[in-house]
Backbone as numpy.savetxt, mean C-alpha at the origin, in Angstrom:
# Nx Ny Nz CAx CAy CAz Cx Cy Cz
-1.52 5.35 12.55 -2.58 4.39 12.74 -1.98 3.06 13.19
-1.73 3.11 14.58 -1.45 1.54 15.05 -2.24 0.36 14.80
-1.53 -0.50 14.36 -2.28 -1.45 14.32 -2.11 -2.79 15.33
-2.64 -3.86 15.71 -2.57 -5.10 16.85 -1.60 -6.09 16.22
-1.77 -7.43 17.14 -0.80 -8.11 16.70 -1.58 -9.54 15.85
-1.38 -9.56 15.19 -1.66 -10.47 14.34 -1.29 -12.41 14.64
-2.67 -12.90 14.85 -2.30 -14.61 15.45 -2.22 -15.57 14.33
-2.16 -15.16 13.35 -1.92 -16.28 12.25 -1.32 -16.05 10.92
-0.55 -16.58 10.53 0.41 -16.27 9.17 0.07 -16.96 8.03
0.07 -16.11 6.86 -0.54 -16.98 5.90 0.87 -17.63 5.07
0.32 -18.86 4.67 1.60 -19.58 4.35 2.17 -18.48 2.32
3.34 -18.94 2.21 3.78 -17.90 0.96 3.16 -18.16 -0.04
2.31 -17.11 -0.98 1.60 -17.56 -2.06 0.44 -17.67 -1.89
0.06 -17.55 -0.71 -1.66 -18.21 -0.59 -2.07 -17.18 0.22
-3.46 -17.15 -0.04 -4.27 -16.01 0.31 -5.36 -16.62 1.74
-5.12 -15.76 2.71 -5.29 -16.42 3.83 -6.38 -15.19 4.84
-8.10 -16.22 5.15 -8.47 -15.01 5.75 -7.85 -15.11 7.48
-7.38 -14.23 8.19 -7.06 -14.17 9.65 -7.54 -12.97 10.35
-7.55 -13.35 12.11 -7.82 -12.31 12.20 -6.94 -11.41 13.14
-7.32 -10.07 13.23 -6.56 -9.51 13.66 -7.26 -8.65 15.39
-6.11 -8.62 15.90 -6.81 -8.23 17.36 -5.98 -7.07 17.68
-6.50 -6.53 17.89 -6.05 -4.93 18.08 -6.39 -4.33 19.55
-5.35 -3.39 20.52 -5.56 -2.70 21.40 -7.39 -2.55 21.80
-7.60 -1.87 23.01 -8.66 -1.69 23.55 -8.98 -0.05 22.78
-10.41 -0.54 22.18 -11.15 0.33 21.87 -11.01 0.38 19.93
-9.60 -0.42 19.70 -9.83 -0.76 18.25 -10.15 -1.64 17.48
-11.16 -2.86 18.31 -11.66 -3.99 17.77 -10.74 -4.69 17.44
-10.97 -6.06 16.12 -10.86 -7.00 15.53 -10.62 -6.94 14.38
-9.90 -7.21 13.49 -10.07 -6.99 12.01 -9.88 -8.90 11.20
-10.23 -8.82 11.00 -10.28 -9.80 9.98 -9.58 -9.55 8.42
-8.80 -10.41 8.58 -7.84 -9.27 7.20 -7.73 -10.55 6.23
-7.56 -10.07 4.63 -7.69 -11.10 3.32 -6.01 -11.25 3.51
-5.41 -12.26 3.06 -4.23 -12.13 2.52 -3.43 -11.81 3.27
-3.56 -12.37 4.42 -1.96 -11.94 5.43 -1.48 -10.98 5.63
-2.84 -9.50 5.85 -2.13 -8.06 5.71 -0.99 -7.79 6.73
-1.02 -7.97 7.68 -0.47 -7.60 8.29 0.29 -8.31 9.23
1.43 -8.28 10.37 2.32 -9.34 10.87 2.69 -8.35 12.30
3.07 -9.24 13.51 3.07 -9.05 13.97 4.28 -7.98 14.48
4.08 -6.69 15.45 5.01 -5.66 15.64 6.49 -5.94 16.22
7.37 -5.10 15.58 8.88 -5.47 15.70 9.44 -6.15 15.03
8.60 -6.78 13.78 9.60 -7.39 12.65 10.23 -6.75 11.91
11.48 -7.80 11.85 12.52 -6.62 10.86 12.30 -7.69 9.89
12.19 -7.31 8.44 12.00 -7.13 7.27 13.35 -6.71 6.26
14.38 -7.87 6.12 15.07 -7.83 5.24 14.95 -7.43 3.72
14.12 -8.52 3.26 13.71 -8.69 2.00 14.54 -8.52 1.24
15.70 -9.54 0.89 17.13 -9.59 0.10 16.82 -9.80 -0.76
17.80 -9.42 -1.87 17.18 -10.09 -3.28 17.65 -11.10 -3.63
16.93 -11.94 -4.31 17.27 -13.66 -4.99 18.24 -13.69 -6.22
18.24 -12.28 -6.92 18.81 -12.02 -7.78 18.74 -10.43 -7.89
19.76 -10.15 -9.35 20.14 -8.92 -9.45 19.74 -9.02 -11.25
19.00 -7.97 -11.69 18.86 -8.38 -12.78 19.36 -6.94 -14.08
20.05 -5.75 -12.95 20.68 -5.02 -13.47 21.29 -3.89 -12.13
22.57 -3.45 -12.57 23.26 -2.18 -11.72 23.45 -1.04 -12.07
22.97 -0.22 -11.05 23.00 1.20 -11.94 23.03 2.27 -10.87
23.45 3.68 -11.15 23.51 4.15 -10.21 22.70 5.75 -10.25
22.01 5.93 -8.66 21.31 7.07 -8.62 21.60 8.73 -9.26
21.30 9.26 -10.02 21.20 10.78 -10.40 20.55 11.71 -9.54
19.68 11.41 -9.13 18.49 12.49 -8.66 17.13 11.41 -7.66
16.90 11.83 -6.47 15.81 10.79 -5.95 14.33 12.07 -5.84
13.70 11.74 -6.56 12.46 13.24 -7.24 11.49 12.71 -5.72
11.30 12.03 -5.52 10.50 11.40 -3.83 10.68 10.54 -3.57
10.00 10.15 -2.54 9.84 9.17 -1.47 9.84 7.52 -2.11
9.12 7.46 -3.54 8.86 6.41 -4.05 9.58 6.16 -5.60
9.77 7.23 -6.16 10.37 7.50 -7.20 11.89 8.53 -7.43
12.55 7.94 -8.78 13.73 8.19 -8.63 15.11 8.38 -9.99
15.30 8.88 -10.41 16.18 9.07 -11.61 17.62 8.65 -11.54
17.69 8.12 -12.64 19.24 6.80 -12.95 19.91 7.55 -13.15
21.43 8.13 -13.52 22.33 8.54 -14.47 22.10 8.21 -15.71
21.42 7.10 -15.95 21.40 6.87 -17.58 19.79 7.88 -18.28
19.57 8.44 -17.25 18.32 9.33 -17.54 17.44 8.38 -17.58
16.97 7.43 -17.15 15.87 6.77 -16.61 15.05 7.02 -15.60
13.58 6.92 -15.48 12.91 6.94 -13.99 12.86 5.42 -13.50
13.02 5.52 -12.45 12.49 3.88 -11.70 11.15 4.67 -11.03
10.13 4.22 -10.91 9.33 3.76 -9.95 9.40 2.17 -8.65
9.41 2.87 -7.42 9.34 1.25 -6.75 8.35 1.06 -6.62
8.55 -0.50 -6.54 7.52 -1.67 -6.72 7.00 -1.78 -5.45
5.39 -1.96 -4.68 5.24 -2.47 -3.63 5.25 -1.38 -2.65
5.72 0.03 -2.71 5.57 0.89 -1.87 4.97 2.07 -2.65
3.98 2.91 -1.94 3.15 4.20 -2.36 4.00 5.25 -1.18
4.78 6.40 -1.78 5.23 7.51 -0.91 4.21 8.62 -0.66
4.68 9.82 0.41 3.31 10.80 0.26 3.63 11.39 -1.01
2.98 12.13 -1.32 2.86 13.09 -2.89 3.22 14.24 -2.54
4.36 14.76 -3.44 5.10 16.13 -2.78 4.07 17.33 -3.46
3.95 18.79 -2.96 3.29 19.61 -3.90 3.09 19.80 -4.86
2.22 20.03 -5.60 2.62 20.78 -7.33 1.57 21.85 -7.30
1.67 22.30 -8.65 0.93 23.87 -9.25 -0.40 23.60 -8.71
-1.15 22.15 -8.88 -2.44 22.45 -8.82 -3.00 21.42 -7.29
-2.11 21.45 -6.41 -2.42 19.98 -5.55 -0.85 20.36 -3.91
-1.49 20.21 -3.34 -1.49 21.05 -1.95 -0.14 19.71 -1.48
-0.51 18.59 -2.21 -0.12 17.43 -1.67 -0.32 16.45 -0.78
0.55 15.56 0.02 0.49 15.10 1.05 1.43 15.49 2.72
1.06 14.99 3.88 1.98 15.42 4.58 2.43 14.38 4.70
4.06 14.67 5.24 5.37 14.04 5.28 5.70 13.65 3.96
5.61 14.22 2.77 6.05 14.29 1.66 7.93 14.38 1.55
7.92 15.86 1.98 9.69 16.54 1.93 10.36 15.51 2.77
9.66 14.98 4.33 10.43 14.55 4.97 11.06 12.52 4.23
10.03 11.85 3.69 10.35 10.84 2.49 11.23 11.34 1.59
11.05 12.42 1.44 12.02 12.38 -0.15 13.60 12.65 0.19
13.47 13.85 1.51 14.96 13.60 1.81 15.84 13.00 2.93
14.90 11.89 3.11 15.23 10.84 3.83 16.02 9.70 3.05
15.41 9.46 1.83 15.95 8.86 0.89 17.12 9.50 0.15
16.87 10.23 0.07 17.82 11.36 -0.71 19.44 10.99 0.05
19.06 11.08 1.68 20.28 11.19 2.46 20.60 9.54 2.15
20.27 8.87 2.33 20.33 7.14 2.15 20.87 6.80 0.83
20.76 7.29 -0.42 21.10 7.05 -1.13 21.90 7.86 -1.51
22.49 8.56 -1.07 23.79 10.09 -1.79 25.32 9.00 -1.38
26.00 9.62 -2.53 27.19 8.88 -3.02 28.03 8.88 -1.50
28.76 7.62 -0.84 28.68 6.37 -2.12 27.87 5.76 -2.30
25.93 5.87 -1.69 25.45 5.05 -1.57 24.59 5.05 -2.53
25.15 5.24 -3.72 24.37 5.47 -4.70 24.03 4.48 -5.59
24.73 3.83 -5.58 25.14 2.31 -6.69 24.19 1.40 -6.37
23.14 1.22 -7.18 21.64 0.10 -6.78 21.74 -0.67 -7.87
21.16 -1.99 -6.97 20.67 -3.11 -7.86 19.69 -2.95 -8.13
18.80 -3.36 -9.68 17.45 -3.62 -9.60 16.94 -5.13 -9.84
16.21 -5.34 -9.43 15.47 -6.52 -9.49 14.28 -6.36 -10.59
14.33 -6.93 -11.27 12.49 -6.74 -12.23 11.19 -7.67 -11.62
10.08 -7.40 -11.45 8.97 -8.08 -11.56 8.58 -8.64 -12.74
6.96 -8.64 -12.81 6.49 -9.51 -14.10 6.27 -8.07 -14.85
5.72 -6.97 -14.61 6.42 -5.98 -15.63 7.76 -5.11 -15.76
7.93 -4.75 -16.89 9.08 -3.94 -16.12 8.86 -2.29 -16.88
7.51 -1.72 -17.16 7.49 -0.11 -17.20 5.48 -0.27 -16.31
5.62 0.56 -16.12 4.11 1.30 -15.88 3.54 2.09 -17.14
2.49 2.74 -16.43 1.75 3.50 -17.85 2.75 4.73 -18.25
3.74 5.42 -17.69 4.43 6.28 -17.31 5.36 6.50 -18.08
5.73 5.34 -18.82 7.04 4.87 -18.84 8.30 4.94 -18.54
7.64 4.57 -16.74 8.84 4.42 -15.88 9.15 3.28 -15.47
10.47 2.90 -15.29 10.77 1.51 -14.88 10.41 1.24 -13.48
9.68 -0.49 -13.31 9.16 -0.54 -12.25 10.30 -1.67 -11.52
11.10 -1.57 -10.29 11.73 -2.47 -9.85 11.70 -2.46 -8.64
12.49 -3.81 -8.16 12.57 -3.81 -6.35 13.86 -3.21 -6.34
14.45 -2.61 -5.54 15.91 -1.59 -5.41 16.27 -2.15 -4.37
17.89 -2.47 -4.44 18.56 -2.54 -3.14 20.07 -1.71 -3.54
20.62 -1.69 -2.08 22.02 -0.92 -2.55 23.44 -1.94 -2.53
24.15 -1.27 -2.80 25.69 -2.48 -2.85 25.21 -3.50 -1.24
24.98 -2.77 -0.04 25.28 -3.55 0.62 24.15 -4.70 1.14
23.59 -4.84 0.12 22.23 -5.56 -0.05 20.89 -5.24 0.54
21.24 -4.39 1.41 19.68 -3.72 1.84 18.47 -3.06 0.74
17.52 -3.91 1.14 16.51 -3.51 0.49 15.96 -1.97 0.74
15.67 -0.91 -0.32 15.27 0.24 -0.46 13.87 0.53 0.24
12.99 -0.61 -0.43 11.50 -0.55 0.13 11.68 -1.39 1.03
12.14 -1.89 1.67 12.09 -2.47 3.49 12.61 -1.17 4.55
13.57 -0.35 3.78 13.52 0.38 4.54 13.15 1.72 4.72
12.48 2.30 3.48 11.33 2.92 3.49 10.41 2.68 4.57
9.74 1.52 4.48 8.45 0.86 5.15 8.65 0.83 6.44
10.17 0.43 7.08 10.48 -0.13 8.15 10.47 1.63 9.16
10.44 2.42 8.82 10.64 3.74 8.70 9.36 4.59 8.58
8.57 4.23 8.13 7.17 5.33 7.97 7.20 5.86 7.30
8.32 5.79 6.11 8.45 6.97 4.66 7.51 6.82 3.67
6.78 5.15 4.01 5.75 4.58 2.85 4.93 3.57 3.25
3.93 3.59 2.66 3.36 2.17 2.72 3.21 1.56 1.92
2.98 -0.32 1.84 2.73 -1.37 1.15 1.90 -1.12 0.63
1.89 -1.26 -0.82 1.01 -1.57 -1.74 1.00 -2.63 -2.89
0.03 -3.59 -2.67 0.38 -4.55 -4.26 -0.26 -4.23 -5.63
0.39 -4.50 -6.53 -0.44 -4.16 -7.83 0.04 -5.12 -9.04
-1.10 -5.79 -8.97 -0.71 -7.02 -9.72 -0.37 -6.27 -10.82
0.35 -7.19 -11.49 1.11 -8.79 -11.52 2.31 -8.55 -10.99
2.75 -7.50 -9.99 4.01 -7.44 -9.85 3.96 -7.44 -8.17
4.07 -8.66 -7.99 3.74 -9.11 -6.46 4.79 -9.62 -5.77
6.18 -9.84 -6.09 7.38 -10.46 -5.76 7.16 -9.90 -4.11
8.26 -10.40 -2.72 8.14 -9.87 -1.52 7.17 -9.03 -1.11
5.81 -9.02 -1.68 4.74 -8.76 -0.65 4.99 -8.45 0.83
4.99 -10.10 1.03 4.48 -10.56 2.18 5.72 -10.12 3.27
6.84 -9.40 2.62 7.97 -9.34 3.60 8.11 -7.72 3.32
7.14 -7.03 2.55 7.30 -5.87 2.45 5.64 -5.24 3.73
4.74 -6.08 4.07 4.12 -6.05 4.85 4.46 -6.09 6.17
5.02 -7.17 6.39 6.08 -7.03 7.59 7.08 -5.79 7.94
7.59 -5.34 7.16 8.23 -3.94 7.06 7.67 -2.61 7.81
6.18 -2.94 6.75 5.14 -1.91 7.44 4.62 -2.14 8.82
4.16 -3.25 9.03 3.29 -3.78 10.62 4.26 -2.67 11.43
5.71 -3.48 11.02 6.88 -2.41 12.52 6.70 -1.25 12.44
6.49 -0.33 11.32 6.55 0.88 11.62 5.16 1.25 12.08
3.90 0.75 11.42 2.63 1.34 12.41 2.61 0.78 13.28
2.84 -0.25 14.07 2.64 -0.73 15.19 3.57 0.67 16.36
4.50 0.72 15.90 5.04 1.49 16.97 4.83 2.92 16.60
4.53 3.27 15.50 3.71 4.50 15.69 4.88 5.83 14.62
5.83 5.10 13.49 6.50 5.86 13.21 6.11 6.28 12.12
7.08 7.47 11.97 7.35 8.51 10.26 5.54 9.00 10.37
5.29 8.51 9.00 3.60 8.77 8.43 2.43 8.28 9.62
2.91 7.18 9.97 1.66 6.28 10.99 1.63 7.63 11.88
2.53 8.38 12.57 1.94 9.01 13.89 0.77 10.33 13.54
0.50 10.65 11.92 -0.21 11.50 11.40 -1.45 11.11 11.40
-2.85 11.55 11.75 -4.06 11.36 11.77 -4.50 11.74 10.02
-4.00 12.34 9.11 -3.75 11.87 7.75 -3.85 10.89 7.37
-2.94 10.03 7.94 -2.87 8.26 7.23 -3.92 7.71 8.21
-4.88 7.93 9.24 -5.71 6.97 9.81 -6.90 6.83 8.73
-7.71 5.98 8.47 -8.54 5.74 7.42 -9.95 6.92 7.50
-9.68 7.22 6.71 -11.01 7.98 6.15 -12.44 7.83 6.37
-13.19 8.05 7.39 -14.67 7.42 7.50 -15.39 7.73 5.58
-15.79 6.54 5.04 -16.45 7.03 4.05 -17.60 7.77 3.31
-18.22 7.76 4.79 -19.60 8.27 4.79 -19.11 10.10 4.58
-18.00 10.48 4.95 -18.04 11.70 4.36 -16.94 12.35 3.73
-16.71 11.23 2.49 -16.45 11.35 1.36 -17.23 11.64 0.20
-17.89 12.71 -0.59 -18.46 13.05 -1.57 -17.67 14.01 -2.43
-18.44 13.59 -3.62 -17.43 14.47 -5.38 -17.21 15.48 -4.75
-17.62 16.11 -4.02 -17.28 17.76 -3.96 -16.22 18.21 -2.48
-15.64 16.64 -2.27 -14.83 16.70 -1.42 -13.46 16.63 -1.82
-12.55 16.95 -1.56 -10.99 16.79 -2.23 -9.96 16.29 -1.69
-10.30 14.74 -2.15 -9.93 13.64 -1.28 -9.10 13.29 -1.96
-8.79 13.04 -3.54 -8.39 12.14 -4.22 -6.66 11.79 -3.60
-6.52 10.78 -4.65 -5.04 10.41 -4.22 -4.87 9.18 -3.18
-3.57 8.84 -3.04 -3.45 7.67 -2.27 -4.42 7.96 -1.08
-5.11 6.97 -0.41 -5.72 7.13 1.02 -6.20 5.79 1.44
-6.37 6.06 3.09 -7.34 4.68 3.83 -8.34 5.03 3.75
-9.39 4.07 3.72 -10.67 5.02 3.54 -11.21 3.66 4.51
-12.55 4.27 5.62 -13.21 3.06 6.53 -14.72 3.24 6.29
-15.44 2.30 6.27 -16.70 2.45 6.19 -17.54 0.98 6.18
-18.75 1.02 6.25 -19.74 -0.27 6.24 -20.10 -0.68 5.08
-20.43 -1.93 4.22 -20.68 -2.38 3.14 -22.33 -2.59 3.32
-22.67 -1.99 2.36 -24.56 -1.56 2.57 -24.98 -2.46 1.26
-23.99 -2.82 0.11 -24.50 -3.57 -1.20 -23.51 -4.01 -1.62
-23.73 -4.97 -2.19 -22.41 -5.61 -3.00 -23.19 -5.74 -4.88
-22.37 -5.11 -6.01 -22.87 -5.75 -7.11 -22.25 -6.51 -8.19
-22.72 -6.82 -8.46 -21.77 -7.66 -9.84 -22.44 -7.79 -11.34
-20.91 -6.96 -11.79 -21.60 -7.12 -13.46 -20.54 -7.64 -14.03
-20.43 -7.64 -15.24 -19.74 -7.82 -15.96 -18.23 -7.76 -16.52
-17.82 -6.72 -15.65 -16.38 -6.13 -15.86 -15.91 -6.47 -14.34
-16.96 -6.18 -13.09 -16.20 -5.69 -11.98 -17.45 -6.32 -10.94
-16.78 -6.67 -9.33 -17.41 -6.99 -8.65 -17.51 -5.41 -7.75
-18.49 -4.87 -6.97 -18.40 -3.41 -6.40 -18.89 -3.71 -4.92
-18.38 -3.78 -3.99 -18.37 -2.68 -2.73 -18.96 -1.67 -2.46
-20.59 -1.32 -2.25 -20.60 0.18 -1.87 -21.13 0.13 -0.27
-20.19 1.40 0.16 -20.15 1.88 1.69 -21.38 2.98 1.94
-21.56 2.92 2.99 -22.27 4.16 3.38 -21.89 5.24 2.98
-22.36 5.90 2.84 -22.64 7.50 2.16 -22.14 7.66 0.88
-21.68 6.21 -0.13 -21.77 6.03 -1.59 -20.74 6.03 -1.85
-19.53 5.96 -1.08 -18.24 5.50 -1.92 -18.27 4.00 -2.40
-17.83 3.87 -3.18 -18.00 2.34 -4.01 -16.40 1.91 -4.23
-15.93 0.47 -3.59 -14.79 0.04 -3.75 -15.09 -1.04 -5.00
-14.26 -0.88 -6.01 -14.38 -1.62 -7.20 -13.38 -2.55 -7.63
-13.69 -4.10 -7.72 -12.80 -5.15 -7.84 -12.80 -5.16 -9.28
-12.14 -5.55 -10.01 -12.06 -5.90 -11.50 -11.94 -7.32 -11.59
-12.73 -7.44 -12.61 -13.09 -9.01 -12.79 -11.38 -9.67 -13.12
-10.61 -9.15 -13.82 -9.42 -9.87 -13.71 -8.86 -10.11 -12.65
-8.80 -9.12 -11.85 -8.63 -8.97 -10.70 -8.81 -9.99 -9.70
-10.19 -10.75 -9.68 -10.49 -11.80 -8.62 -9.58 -12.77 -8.72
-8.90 -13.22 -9.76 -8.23 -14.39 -9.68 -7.40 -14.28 -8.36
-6.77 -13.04 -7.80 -6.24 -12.81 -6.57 -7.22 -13.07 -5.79
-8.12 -12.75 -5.39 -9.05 -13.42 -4.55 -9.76 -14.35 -4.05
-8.84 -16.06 -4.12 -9.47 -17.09 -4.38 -10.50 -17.62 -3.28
-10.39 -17.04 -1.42 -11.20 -17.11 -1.11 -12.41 -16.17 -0.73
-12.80 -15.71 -1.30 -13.30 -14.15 -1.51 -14.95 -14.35 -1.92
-15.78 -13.92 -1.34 -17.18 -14.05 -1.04 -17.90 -12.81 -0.35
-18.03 -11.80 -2.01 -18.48 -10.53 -1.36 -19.31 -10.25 -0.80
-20.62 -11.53 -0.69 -22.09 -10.93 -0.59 -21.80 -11.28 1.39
-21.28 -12.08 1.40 -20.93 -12.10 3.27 -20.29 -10.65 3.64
-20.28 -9.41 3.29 -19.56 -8.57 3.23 -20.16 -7.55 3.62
-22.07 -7.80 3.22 -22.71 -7.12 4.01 -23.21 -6.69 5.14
-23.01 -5.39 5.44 -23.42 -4.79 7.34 -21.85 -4.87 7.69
-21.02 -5.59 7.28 -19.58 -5.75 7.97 -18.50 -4.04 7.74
-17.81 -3.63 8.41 -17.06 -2.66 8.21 -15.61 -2.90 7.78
-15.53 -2.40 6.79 -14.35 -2.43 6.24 -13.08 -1.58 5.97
-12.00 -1.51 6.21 -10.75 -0.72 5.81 -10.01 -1.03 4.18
-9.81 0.55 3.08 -9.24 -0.75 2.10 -7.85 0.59 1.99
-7.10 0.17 1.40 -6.37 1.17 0.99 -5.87 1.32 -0.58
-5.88 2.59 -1.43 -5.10 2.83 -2.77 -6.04 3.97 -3.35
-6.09 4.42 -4.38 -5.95 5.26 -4.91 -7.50 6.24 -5.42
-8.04 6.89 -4.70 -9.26 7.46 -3.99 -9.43 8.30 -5.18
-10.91 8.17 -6.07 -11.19 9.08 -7.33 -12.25 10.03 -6.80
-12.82 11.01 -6.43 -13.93 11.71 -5.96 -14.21 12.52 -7.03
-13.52 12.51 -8.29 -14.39 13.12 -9.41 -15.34 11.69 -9.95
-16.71 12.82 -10.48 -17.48 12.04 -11.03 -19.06 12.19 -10.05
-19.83 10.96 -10.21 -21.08 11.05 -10.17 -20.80 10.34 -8.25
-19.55 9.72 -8.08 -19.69 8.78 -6.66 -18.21 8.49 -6.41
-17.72 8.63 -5.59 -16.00 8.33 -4.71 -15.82 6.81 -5.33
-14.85 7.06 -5.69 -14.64 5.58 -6.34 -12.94 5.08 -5.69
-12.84 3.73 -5.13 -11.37 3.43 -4.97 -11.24 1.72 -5.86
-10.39 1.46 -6.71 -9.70 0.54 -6.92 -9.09 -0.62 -5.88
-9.59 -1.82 -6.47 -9.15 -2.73 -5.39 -8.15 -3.64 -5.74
-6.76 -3.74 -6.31 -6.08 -4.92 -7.15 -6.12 -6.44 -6.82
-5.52 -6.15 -4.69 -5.01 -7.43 -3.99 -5.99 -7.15 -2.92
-5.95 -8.68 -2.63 -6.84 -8.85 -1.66 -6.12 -8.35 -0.13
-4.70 -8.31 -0.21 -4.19 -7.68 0.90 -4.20 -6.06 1.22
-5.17 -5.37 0.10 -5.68 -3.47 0.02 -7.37 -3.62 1.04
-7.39 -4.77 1.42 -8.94 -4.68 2.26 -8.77 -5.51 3.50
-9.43 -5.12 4.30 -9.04 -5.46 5.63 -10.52 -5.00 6.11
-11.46 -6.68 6.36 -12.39 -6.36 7.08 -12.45 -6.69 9.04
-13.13 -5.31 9.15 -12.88 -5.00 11.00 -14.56 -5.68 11.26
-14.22 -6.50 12.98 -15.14 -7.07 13.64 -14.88 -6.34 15.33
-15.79 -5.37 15.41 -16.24 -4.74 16.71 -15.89 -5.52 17.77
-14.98 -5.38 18.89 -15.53 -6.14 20.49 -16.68 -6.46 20.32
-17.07 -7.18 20.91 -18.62 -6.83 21.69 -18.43 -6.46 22.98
């Protein structure tokens, strides 16, 4: 899923609406939060610090990975495809992430720094960090830079975002790894329903027909009833954010797609997982 080149940068820390102009025949997007940057950036993303060293055992995928000290890391900021299991078909370009990394990190290049965020386990209890190797290259820049993954934020652990976005722009812009799969292009939502078997990471695209707000959560619902759901803690990321303008407009969001239940449900953390599109005329 290529994406255009992007005319305005949001300054670091701040949440910035811009818009985005894309090739002939793929409109305009208007994006929250500086999604995206313009194609051919390389994306260092060094670390400021090192806040432990340790070295690889086993890399289980694309996004996740086992210490010698029998630890899992999970990385921070990137979602890999999902390799098979007993009950789940998976994703494609799964094998090709996992032993892409696999080759990247096999001895000697095994020896990683981690960096911590503002947490440091998930629900999992796996450790969540930014990874680089002895020779300071960042793990998830070059994942991203590569097509092995895409950007994802999940608060509170937001460190290099904005340079792990950049990572990504280069690889969909030019069309590599995952981007050249019609898999990763966004999902029309209108035919997404429970009895479809969607779940799991995905883009999902569709029109905003209602916006509601209660008590816990602000909601998004698209045509044909998928509902994107903000959490009221959540908005504090959203400081310029004004859902009810949101209506009739079409939107792109990306993360983690529920189709069990009564209605398709996706989670919204950062304002940089939504990306609203404005048609040519």
């Amino acid at each position: 899923m290529p994406f255009g080149r992007a005319v305005e940068r949001a300054p670091h820390g701040r949440a910035l609406f811009r818009f985005w102009r894309g090739g002939r025949g793929h409109g305009s997007a208007l994006v929250l939060a500086g999604m995206l940057y313009a194609h051919g950036a390389v994306a260092d993303c060094p670390a400021d610090r090192t806040d432990e060293r340790v070295r690889v055992a086993h890399v289980h995928d694309g996004d996740t990975l086992m210490l010698r000290d029998g630890r899992k890391v999970r990385l921070i900021g990137v979602n890999a495809p999902e390799l098979p299991r007993a009950d789940d078909p998976g994703q494609p370009y799964a094998e090709e992430a996992r032993d892409a990394l696999r080759g990247w990190l096999a001895p000697p290049n095994d020896e990683l720094s981690l960096r911590y965020d503002r947490e440091r386990f998930d629900r999992y209890g796996r450790l969540l960090a930014h990874l680089y190797r002895a020779d300071g290259m960042s793990v998830q820049a070059w994942l991203l830079e590569r097509g092995y993954a895409v950007a994802i934020a999940v608060p509170p652990n937001l460190e290099d975002q904005e340079c792990y976005r950049r990572a990504e722009a280069g690889a969909s812009g030019a069309g590599l790894g995952l981007w050249r799969l019609a898999y990763y292009r966004p999902l029309p939502g209108a035919e997404i329903g429970p009895d479809v078997p969607e779940s799991g990471f995905r883009f999902v695209r569709g029109k905003v027909v209602r916006v509601g707000t209660g008590a816990g959560a602000v909601w998004l619902n698209l045509e044909g009833g998928l509902a994107l759901r903000i959490a009221r803690p959540d908005l504090r990321y959203f400081p310029a954010f004004r859902p009810h303008d949101l209506v009739g407009r079409t939107v792109v969001a990306r993360g983690w797609l529920i189709t069990r239940g009564a209605a398709p449900l996706m989670q919204i953390r950062h304002p940089s997982s939504l990306q609203v599109i404005a048609e040519d005329g």
